[in-house]
RODO-2510 file (C-alpha; in nm, 4 decimals, decimal comma):
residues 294
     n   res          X          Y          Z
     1     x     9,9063     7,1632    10,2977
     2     x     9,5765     7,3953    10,3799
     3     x     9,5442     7,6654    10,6052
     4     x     9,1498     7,6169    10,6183
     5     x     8,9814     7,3958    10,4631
     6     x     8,5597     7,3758    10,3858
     7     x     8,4609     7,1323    10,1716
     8     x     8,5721     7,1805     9,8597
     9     x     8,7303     7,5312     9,9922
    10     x     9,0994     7,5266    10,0389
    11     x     9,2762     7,8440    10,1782
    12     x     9,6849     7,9199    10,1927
    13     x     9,8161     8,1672    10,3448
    14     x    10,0846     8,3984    10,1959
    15     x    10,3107     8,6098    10,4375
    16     x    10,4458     8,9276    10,3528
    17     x    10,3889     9,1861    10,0401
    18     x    10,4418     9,0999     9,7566
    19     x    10,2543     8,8068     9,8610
    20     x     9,8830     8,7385     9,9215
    21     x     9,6708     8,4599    10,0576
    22     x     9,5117     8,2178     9,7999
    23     x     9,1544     8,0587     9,7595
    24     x     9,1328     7,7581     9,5962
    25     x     8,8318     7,5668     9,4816
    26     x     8,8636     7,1837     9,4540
    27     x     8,5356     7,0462     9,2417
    28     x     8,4922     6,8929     8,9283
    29     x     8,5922     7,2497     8,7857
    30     x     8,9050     7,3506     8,9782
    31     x     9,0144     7,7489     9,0485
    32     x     9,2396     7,9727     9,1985
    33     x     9,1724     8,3512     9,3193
    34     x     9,4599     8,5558     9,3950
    35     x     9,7371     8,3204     9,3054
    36     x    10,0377     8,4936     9,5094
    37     x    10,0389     8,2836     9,8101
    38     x    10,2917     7,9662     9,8433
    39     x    10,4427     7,8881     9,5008
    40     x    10,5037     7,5142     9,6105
    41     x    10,1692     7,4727     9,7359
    42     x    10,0150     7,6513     9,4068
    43     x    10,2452     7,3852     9,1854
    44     x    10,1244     7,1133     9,4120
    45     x     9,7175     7,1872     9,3213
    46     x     9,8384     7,2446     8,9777
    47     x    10,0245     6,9026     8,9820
    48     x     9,6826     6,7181     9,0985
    49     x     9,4890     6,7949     8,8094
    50     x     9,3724     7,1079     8,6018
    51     x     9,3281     7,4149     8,6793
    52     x     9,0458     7,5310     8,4855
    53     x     8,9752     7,9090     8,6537
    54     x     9,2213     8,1691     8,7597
    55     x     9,0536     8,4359     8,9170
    56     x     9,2297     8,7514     9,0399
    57     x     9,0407     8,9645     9,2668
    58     x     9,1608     9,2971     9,1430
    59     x     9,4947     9,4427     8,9715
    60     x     9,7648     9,5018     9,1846
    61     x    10,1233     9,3149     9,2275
    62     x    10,0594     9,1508     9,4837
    63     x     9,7612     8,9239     9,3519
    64     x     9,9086     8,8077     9,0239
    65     x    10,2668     8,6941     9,1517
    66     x    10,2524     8,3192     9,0258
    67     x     9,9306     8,4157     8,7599
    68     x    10,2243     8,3149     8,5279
    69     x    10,2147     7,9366     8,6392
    70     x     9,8707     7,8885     8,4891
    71     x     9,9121     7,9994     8,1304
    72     x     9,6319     7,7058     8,0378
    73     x     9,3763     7,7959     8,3275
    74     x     9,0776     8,1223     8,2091
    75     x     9,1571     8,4346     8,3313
    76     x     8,8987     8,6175     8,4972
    77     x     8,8852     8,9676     8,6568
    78     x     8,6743     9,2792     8,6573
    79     x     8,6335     9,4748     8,3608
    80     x     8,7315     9,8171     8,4744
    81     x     9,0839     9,6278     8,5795
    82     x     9,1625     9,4558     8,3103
    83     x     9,3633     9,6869     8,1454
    84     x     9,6439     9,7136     8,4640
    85     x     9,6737     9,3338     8,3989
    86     x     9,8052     9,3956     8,0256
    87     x    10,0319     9,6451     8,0066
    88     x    10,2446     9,7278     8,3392
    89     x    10,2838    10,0917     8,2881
    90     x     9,9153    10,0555     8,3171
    91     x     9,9534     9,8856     8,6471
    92     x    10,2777    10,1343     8,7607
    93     x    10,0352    10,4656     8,6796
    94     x     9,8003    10,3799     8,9085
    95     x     9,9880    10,4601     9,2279
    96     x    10,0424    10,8736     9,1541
    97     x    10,2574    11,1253     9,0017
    98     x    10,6134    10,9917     9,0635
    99     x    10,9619    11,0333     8,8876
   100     x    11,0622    10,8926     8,6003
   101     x    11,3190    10,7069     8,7400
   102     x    11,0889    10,6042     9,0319
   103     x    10,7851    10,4681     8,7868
   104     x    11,0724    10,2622     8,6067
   105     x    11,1898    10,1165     8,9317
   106     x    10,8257    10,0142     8,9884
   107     x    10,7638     9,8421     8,6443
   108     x    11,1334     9,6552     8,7176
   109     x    10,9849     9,5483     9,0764
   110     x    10,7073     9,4280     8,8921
   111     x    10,8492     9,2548     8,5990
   112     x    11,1073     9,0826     8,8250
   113     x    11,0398     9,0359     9,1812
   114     x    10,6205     8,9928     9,1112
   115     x    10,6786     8,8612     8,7728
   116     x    10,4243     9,0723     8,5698
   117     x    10,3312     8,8815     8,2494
   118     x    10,1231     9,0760     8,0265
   119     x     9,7610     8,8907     8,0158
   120     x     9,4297     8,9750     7,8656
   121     x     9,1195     8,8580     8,0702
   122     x     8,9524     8,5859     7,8827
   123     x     8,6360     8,6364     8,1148
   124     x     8,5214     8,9265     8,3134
   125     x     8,3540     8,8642     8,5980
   126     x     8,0919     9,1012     8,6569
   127     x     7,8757     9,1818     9,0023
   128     x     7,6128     8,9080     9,0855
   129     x     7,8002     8,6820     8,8321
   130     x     7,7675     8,3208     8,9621
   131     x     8,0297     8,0388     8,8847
   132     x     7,9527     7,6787     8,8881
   133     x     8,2188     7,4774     8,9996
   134     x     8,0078     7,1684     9,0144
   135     x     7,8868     7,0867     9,4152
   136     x     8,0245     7,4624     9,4236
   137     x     7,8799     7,7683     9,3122
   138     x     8,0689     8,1475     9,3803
   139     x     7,9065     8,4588     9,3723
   140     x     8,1203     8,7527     9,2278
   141     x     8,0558     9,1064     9,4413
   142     x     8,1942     9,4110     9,2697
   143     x     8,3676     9,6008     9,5512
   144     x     8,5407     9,9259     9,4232
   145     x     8,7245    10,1651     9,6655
   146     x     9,0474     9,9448     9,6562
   147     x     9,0720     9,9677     9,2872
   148     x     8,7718    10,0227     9,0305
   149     x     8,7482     9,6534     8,9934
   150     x     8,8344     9,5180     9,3309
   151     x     8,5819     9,2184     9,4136
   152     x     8,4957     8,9662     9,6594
   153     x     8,3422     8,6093     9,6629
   154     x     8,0710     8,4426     9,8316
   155     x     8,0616     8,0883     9,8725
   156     x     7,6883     8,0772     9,9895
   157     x     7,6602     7,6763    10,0117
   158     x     8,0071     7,6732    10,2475
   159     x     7,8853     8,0548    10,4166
   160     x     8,2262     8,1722    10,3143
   161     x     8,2888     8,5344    10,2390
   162     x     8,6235     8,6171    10,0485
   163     x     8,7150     8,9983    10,1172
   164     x     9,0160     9,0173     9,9323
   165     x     9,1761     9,3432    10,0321
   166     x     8,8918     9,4862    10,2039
   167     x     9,1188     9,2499    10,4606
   168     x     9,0167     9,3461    10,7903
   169     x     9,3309     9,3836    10,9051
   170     x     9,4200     9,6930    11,2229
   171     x     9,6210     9,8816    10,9521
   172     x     9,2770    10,0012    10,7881
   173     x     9,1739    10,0380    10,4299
   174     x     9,4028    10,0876    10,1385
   175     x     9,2370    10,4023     9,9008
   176     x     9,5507    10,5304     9,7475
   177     x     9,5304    10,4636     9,3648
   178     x     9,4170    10,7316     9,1060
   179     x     9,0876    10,5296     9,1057
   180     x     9,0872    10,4517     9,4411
   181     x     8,7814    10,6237     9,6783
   182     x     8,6681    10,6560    10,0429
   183     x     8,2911    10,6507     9,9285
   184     x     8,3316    10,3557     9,7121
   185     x     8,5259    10,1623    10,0060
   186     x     8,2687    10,2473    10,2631
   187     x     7,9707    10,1412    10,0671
   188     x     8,1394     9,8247     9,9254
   189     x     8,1768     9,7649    10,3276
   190     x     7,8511     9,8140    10,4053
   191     x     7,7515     9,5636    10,1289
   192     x     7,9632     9,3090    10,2950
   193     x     7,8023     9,2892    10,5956
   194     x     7,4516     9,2020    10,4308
   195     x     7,5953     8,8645    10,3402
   196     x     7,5013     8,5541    10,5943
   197     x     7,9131     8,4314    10,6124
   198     x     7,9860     8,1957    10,9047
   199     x     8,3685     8,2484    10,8025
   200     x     8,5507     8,5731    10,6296
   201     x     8,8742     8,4692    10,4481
   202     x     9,0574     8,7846    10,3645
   203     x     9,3777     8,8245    10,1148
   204     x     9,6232     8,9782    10,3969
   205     x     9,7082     8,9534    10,7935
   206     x     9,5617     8,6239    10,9324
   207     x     9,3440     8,5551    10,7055
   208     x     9,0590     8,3445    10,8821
   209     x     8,7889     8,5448    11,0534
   210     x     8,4600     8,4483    11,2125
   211     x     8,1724     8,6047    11,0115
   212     x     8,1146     8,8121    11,2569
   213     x     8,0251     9,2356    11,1245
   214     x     8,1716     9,3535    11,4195
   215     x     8,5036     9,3225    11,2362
   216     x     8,3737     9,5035    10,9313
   217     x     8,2325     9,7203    11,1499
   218     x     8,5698     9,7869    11,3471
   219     x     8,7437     9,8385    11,0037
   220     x     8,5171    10,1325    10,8628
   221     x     8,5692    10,2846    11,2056
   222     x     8,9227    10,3368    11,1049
   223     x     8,8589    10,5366    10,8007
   224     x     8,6698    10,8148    11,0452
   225     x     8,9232    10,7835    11,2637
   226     x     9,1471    10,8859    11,0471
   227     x     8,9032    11,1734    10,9523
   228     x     8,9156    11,2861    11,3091
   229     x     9,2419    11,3136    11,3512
   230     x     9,2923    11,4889    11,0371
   231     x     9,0378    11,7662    11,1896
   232     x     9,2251    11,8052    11,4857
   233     x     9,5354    11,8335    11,3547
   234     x     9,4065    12,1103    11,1072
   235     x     9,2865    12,2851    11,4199
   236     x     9,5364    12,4009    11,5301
   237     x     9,6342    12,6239    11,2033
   238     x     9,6315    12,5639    10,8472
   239     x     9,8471    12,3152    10,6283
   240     x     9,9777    12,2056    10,3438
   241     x     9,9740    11,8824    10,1674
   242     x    10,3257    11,8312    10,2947
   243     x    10,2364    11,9056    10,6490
   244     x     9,9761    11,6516    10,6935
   245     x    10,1699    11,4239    10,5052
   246     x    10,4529    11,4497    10,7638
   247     x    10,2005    11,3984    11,0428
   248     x    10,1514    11,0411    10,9539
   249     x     9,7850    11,0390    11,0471
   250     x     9,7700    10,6752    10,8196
   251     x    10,1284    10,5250    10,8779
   252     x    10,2864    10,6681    11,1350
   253     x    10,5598    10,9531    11,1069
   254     x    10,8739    10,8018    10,9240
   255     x    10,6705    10,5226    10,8039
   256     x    10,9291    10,2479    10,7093
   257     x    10,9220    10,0685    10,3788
   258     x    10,7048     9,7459    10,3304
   259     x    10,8811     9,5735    10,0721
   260     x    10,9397     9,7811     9,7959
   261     x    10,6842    10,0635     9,8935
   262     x    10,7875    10,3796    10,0482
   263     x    10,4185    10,4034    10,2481
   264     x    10,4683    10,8151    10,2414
   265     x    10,3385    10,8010     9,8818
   266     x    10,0221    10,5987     9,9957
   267     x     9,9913    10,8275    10,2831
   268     x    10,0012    11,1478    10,0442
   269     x     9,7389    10,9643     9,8445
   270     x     9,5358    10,8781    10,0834
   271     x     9,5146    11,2066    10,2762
   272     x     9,4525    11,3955     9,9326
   273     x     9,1093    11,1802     9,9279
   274     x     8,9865    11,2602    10,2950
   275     x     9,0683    11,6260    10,1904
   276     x     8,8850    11,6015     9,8947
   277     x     8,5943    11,4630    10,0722
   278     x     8,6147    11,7179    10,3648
   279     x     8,6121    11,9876    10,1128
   280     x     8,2947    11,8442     9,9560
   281     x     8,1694    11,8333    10,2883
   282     x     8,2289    12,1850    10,3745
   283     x     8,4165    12,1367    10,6221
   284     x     8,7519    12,1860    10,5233
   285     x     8,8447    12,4852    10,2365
   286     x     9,1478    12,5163    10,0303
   287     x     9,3465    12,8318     9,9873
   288     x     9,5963    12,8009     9,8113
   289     x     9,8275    12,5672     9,8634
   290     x     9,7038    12,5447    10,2535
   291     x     9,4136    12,3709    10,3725
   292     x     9,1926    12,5380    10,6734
   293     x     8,9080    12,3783    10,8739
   294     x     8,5740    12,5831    10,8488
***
């Protein structure tokens, strides 16, 4: 039924957005974080006894897909999330400026294909928090840059280290929402590697890592890469927004749809930050509506 499996750790994988993979605790408390994996494995653990924690690592779609099979179970996220999680305009505003036809397709997607139930957290889980699941105890670690209340979880007796969507994956790091931040993301990776994990589960691509830094390493490399190639491409004459949009220094050029996402509008997103930070920098200036390296 598991993926992995350590001790009282159980992991499931997902597959594809608008799914995630799923850690579940099996002790004499019982808990789920990030229920959006396998619905018939979720309803299986469900089906074996209570679930008395669901725990969602931060507020986006594809976290809280089956959050609506565990009505019964305490809801626990970060505080500076909470309020994406009860109203799903909330959730919807956090990706950009967008159409209003376009941010009513996304609450739709939401409602019906993620199935968004508005829910209030009935504990927030703040950094250094720790949960005792009985022979298990979970340490929450506030990692913003993702979202404001993105966190991970360290199982310290099992030397497990949860990521969530700081995932490790070759794509790189997500910083597109309104609250989303390059700082943030590199310091919360930073933090991660100061934690003794023999194994890093993470909530997308394969999921099971050794707890090796290299890999967080390898995945903060791609954020300056990013910022290099950004430079370059400014050197050869200014741009706009547009321009280095089209360039598809994140996704590729013509970057295809994943799921419901059109990945242009993270890319716009995204690049806005790393000209945001270049600027504060000094190494970038605005004029304009073009954008010139110094």
């Amino acid at each position: 039924m598991y993926d992995f499996s350590r001790g009282s750790i159980k992991f499931i994988r997902g597959g594809r957005y608008p799914h995630c993979n799923s850690v579940l605790v099996e002790d004499r408390k019982r808990a789920i974080i990030d229920a959006a994996s396998d619905e018939d494995k979720l309803r299986s653990f469900k089906n074996q006894g209570h679930v008395d924690f669901l725990i969602t690592s931060h507020a986006h779609e594809d976290h809280l897909v089956f959050n609506y099979l565990f009505p019964e179970s305490t809801f626990c996220a970060h505080p500076l999330d909470t309020r994406h999680f009860e109203d799903v305009k909330s959730l919807a505003d956090c990706y950009g400026d967008m159409s209003p036809q376009a941010f009513q397709k996304w609450c739709d997607f939401f409602v019906t294909e993620c199935h968004y139930v508005p829910r209030k957290v009935d504990m927030p889980i703040e950094d250094g928090m720790i949960l005792d699941f009985g022979e298990t105890r979970m340490e929450v670690v506030h990692t913003p840059g993702h979202t404001e209340g993105h966190c991970a979880f360290y199982f310290p007796g099992e030397k497990l280290l949860f990521t969530a969507d700081l995932d490790l994956t070759r794509v790189g790091p997500y910083y597109a929402d309104r609250t989303s931040g390059i700082e943030p993301t590199i310091r919360s990776l930073e933090r991660l590697k100061t934690y003794p994990a023999d194994t890093y589960l993470t909530a997308h691509g394969k999921g099971v890592h050794e707890g090796n830094p290299d890999y967080i390493d390898r995945y903060l490399k791609i954020i300056y890469s990013r910022e290099d190639h950004l430079i370059d491409f400014l050197g050869g004459s200014p741009k706009t927004l547009d321009e280095i949009t089209a360039e598809g220094i994140i996704y590729g050029k013509n970057p295809s749809f994943m799921g419901e996402w059109d990945l242009t509008i993270s890319e716009r997103m995204m690049i806005g930050k790393h000209l945001e930070r270049l600027i504060t920098l000094n190494q970038v200036r605005q004029e304009g509506e073009v954008f010139i390296l110094v």
